[in-house]
Backbone as JSON Lines, residues from 0, in Angstrom:
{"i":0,"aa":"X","n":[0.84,-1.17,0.0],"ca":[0.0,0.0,0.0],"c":[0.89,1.24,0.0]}
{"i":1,"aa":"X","n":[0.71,1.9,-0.83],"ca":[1.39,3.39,-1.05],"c":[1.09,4.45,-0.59]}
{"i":2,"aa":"X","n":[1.72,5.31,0.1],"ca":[0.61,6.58,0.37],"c":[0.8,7.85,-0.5]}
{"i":3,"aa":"X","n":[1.37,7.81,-1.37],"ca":[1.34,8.76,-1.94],"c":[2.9,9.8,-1.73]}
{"i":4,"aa":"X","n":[2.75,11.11,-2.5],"ca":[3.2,12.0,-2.13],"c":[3.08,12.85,-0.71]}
{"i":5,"aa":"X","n":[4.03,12.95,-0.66],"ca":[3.99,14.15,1.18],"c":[3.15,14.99,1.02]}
{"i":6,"aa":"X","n":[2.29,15.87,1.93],"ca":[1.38,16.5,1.79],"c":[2.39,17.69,2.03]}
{"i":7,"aa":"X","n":[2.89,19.15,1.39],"ca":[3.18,20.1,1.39],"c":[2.44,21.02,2.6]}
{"i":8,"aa":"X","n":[2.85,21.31,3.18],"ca":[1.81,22.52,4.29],"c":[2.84,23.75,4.09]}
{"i":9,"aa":"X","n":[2.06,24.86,4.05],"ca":[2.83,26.31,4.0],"c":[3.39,26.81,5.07]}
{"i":10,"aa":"X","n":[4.24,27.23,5.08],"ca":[4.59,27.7,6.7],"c":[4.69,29.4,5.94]}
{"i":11,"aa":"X","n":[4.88,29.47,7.53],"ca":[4.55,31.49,7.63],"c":[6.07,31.42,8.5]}
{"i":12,"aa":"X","n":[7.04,32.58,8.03],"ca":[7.86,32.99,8.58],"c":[7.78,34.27,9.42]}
{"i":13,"aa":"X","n":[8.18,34.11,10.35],"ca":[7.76,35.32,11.59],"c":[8.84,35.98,12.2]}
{"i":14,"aa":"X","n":[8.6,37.42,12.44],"ca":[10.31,37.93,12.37],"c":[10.28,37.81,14.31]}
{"i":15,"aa":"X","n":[11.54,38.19,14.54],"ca":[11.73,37.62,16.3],"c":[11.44,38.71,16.89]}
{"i":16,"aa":"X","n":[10.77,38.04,17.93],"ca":[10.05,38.97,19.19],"c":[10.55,40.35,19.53]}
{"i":17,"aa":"X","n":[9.61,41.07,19.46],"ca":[11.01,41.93,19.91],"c":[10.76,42.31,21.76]}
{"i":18,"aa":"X","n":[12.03,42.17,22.15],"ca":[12.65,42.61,23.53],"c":[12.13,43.93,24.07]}
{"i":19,"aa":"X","n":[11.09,43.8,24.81],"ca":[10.86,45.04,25.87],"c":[11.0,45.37,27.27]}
{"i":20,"aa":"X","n":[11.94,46.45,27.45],"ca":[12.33,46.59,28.77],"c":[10.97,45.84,30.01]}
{"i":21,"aa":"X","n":[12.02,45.86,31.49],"ca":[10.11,45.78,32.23],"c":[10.42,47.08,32.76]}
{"i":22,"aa":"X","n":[8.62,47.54,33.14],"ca":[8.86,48.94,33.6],"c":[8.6,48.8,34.93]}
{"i":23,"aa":"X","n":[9.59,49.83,35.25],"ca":[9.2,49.33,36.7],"c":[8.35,50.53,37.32]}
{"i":24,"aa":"X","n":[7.69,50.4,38.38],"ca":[6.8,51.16,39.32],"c":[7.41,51.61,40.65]}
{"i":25,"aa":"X","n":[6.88,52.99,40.87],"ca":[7.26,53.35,42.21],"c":[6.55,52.95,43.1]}
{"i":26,"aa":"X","n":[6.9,52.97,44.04],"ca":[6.0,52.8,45.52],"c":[4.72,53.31,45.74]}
{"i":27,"aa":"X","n":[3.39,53.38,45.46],"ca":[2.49,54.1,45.99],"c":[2.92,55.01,47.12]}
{"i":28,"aa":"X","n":[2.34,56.57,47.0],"ca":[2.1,57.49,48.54],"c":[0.92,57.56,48.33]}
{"i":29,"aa":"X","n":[0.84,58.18,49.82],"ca":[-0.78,58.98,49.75],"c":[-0.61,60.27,50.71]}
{"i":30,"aa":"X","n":[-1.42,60.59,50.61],"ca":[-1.49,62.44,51.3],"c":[-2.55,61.8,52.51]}
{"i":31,"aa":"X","n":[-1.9,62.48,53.36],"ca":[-2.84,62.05,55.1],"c":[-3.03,63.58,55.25]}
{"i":32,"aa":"X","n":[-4.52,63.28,54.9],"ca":[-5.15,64.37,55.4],"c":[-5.09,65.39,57.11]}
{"i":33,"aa":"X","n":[-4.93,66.55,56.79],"ca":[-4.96,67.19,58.22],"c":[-5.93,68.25,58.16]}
{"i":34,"aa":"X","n":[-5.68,68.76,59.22],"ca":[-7.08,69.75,59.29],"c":[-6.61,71.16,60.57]}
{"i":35,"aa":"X","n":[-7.11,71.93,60.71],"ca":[-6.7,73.17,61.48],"c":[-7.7,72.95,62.64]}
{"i":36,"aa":"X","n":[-7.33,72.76,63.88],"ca":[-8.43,72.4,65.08],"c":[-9.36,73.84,64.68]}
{"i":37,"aa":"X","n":[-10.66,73.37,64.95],"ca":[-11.14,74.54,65.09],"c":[-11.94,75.17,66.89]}
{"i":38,"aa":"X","n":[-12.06,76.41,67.41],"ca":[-12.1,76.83,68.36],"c":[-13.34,77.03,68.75]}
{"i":39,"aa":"X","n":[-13.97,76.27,69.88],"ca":[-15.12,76.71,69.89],"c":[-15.24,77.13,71.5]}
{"i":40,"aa":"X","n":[-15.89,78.57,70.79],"ca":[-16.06,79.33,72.29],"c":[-17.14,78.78,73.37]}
{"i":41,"aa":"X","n":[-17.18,79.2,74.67],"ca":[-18.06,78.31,75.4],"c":[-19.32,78.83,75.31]}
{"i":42,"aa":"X","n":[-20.59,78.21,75.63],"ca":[-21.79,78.6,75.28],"c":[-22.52,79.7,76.46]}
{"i":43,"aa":"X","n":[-21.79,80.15,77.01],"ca":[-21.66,81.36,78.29],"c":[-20.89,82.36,78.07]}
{"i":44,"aa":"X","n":[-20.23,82.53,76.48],"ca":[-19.66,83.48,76.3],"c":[-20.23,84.83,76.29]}
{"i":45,"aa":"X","n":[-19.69,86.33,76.9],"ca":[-20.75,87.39,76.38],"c":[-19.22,88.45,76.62]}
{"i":46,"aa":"X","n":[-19.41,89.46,75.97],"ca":[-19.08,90.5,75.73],"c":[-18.89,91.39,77.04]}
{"i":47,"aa":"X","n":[-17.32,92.02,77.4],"ca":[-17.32,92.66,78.46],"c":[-18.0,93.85,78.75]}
{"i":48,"aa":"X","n":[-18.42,94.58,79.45],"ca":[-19.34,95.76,79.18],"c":[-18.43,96.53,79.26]}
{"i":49,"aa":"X","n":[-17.25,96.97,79.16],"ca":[-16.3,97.56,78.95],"c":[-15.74,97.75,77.68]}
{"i":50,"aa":"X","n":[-15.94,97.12,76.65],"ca":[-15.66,97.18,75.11],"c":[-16.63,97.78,75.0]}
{"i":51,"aa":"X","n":[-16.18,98.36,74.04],"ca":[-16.93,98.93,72.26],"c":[-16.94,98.13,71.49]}
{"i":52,"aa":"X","n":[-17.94,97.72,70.43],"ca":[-18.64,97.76,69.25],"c":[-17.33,98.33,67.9]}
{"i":53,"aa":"X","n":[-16.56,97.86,67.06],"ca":[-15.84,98.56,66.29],"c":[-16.85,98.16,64.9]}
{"i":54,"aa":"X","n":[-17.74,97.3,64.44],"ca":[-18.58,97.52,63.78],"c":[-19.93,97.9,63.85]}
{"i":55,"aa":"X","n":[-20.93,98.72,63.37],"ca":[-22.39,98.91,63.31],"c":[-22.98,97.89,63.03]}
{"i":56,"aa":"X","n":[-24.05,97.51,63.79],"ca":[-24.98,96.26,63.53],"c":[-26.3,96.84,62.95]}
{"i":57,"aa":"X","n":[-26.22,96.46,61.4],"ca":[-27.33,96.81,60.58],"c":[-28.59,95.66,60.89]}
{"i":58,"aa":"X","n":[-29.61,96.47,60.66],"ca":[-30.9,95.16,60.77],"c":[-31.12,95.15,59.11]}
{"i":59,"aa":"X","n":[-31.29,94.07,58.42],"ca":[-31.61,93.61,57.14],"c":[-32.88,94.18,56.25]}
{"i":60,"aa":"X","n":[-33.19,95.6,56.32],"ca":[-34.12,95.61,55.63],"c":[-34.37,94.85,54.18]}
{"i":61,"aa":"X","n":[-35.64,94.52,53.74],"ca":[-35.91,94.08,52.6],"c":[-35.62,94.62,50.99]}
{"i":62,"aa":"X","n":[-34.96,94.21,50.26],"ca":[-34.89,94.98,49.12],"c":[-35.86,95.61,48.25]}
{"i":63,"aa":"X","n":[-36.38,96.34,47.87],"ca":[-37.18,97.12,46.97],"c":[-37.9,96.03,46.2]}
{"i":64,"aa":"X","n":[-39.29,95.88,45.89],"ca":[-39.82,95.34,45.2],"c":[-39.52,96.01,44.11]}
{"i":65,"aa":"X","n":[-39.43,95.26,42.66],"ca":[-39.06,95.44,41.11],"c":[-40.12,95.71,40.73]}
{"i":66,"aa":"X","n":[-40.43,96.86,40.19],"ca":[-41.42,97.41,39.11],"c":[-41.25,97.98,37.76]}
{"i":67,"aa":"X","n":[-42.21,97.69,37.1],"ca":[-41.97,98.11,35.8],"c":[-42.97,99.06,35.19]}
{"i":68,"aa":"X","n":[-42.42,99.92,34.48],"ca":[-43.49,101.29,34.51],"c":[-43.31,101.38,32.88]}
{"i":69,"aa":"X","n":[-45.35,101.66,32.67],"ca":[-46.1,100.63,31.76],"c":[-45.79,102.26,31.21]}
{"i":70,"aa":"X","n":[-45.74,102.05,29.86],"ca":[-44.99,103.59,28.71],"c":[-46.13,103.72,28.33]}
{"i":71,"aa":"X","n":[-46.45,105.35,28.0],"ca":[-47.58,106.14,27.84],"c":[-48.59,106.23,28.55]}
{"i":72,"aa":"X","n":[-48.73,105.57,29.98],"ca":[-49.6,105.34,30.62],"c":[-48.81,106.08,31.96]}
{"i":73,"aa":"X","n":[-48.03,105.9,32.17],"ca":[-47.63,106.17,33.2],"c":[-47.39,106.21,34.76]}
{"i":74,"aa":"X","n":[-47.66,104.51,35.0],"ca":[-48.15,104.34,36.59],"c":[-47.37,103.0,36.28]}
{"i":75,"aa":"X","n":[-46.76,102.3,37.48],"ca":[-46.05,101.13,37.76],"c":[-46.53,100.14,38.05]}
{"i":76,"aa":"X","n":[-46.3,99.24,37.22],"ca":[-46.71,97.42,38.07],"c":[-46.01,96.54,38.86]}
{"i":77,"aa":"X","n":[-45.93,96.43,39.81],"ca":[-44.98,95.82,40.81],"c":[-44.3,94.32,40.08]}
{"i":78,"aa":"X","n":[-43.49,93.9,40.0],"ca":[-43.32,92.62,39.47],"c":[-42.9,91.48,40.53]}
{"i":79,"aa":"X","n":[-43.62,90.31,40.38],"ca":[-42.94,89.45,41.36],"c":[-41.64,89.1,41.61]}
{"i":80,"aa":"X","n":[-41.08,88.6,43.16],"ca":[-39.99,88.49,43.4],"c":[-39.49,87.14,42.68]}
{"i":81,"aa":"X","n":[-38.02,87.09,43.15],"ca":[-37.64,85.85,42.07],"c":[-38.48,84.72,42.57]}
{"i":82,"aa":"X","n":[-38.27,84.12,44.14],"ca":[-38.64,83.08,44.81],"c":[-40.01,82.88,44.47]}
{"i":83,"aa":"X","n":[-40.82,83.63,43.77],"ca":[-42.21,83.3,43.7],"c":[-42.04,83.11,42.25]}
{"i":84,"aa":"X","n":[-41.09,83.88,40.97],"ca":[-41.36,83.12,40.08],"c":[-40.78,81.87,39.72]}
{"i":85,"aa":"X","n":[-39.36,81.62,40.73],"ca":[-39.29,80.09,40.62],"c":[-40.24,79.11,40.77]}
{"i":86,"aa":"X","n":[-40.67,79.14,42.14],"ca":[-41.69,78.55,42.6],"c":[-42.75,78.23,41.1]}
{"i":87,"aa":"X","n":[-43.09,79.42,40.8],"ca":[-44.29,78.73,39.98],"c":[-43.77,78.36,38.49]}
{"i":88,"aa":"X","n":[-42.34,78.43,38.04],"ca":[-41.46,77.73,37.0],"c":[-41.98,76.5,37.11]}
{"i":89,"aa":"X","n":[-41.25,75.76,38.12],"ca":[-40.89,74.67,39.35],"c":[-41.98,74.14,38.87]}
{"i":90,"aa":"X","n":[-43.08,74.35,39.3],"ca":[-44.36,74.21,39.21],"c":[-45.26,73.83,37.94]}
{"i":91,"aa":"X","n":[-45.21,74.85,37.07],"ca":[-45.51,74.5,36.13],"c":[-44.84,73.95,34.92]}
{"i":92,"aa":"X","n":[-43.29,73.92,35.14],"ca":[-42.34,72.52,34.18],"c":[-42.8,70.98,34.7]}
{"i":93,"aa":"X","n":[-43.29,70.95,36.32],"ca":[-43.92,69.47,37.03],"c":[-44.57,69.51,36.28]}
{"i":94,"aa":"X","n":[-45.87,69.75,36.14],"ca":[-47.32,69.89,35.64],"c":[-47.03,69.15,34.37]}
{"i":95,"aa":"X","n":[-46.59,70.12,33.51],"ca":[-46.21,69.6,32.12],"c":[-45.37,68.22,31.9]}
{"i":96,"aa":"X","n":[-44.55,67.86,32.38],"ca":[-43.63,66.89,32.58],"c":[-44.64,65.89,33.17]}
{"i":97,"aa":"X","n":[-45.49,65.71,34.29],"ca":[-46.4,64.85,34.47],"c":[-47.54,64.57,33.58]}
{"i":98,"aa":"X","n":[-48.23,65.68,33.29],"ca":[-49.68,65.0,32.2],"c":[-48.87,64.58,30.87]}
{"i":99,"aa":"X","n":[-47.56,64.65,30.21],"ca":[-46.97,64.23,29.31],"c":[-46.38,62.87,29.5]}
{"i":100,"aa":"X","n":[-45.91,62.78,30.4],"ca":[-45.75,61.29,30.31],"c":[-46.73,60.15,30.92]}
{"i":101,"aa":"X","n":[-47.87,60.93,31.6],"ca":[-49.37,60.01,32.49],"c":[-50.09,60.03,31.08]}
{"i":102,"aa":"X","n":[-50.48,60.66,30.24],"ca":[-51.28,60.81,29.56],"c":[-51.56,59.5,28.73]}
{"i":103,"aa":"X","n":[-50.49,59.1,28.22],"ca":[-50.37,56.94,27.07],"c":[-51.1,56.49,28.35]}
{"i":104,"aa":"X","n":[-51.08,56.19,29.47],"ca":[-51.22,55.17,30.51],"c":[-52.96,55.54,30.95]}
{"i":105,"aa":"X","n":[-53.11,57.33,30.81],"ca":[-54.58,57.39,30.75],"c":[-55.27,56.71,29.17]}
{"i":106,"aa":"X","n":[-54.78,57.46,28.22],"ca":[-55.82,56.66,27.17],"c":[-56.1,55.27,27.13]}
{"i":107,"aa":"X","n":[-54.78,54.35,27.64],"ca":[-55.23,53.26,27.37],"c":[-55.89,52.64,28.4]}
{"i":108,"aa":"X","n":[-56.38,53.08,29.67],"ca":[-57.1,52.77,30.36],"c":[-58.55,53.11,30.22]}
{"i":109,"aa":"X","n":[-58.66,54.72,29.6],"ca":[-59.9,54.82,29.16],"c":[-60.5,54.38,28.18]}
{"i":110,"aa":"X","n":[-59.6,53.53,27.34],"ca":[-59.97,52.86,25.82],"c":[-60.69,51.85,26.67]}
{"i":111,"aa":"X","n":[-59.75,50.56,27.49],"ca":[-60.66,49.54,27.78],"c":[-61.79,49.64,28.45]}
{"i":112,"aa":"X","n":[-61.89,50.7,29.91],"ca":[-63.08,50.95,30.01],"c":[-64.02,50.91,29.07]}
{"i":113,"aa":"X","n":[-63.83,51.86,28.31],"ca":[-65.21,52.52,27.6],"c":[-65.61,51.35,26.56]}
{"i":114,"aa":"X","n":[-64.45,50.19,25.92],"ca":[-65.27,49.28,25.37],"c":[-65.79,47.94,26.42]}
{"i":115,"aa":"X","n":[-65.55,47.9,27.64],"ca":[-66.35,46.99,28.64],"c":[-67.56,47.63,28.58]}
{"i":116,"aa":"X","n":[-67.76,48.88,28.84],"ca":[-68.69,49.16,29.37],"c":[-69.62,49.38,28.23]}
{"i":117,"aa":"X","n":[-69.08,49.57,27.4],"ca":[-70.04,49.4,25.69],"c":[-70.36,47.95,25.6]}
{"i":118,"aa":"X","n":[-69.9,47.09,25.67],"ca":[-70.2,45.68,26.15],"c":[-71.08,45.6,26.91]}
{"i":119,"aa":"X","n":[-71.14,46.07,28.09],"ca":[-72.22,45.4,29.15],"c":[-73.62,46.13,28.74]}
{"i":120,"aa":"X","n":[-73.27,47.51,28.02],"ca":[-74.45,48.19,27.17],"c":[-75.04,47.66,26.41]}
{"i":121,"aa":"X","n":[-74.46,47.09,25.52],"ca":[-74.87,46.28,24.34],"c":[-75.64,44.93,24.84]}
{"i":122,"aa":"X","n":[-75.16,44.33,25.29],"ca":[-75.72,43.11,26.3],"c":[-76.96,42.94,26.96]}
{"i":123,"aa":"X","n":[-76.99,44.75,26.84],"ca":[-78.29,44.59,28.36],"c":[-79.2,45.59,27.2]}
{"i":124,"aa":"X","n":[-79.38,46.13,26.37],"ca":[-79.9,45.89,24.91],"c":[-80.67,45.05,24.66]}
{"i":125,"aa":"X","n":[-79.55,43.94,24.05],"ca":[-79.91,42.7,23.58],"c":[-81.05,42.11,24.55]}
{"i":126,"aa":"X","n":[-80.99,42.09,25.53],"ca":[-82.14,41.16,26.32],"c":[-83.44,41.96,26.1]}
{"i":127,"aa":"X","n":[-84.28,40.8,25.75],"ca":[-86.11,41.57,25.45],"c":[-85.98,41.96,27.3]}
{"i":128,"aa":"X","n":[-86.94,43.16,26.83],"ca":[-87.61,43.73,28.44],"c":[-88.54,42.52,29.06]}
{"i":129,"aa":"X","n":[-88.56,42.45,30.29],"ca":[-89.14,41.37,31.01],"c":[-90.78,42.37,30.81]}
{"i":130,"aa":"X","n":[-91.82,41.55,30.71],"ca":[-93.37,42.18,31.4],"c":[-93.43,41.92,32.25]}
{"i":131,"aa":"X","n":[-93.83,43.39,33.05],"ca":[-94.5,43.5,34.06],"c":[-95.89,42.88,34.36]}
{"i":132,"aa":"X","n":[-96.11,42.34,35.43],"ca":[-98.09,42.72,35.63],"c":[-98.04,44.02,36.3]}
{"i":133,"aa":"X","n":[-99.23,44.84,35.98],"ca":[-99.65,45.66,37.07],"c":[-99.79,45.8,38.34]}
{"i":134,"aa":"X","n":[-99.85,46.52,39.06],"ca":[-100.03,46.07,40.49],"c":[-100.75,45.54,41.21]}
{"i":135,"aa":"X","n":[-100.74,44.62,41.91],"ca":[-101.69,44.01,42.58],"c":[-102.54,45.11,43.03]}
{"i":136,"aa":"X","n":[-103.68,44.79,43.37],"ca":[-104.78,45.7,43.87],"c":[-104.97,45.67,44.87]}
């Protein structure tokens, strides 16, 4: 029994590895946090009555309400402060942002309702009316 000729296979020539240093690594640090003690005075502290005051102690009046004064007419409309027109921003971006994404979840709840209940309509339709007798006497 013969087997034939050698089976030829291709080889691939491959050029040599090339040599890379190793790298080396430093040591991990880390930074240890510190902090400045802080001083806290005792809760019986008060002021000698012998000092002065080297600053004035202002009380906070309120800032000027913003108005805007209406041209050719000549009289002012107060305008709201910011905190109230955030507030109702706030407010009405919710609003919108809620009935926009509730709204798919309402129709399709009011779809099936309304065909059950067209169903049980239809149904109660369909049945002949029962006769009455009159009333007993």
């Amino acid at each position: 029994m013969e087997l034939g000729e050698a089976i030829h296979l291709p080889t691939l020539a491959l050029p040599p590895a090339q040599q890379y240093p190793t790298p080396a690594l430093d040591l991990p640090t880390a930074d240890i946090p510190s902090y400045k003690p802080l001083v806290v005075p005792p809760s019986d502290l008060r002021k000698p009555k012998e000092t002065k005051s080297k600053t004035k102690e202002k009380t906070e009046q309120p800032a000027p309400t913003p108005k805007f004064e209406v041209p050719y007419f000549n009289f002012e409309v107060p305008l709201p402060t910011t905190e109230v027109v955030m507030a109702a921003t706030y407010a009405a971006v919710s609003a919108v942002a809620v009935t926009t994404f509730a709204q798919p979840f309402f129709n399709t709840i009011k779809k099936k309702l309304q065909k059950s209940i067209q169903a049980k309509v239809d149904k109660w339709k369909q049945k002949p009316p029962k006769k009455r007798d009159s009333l007993p006497n």
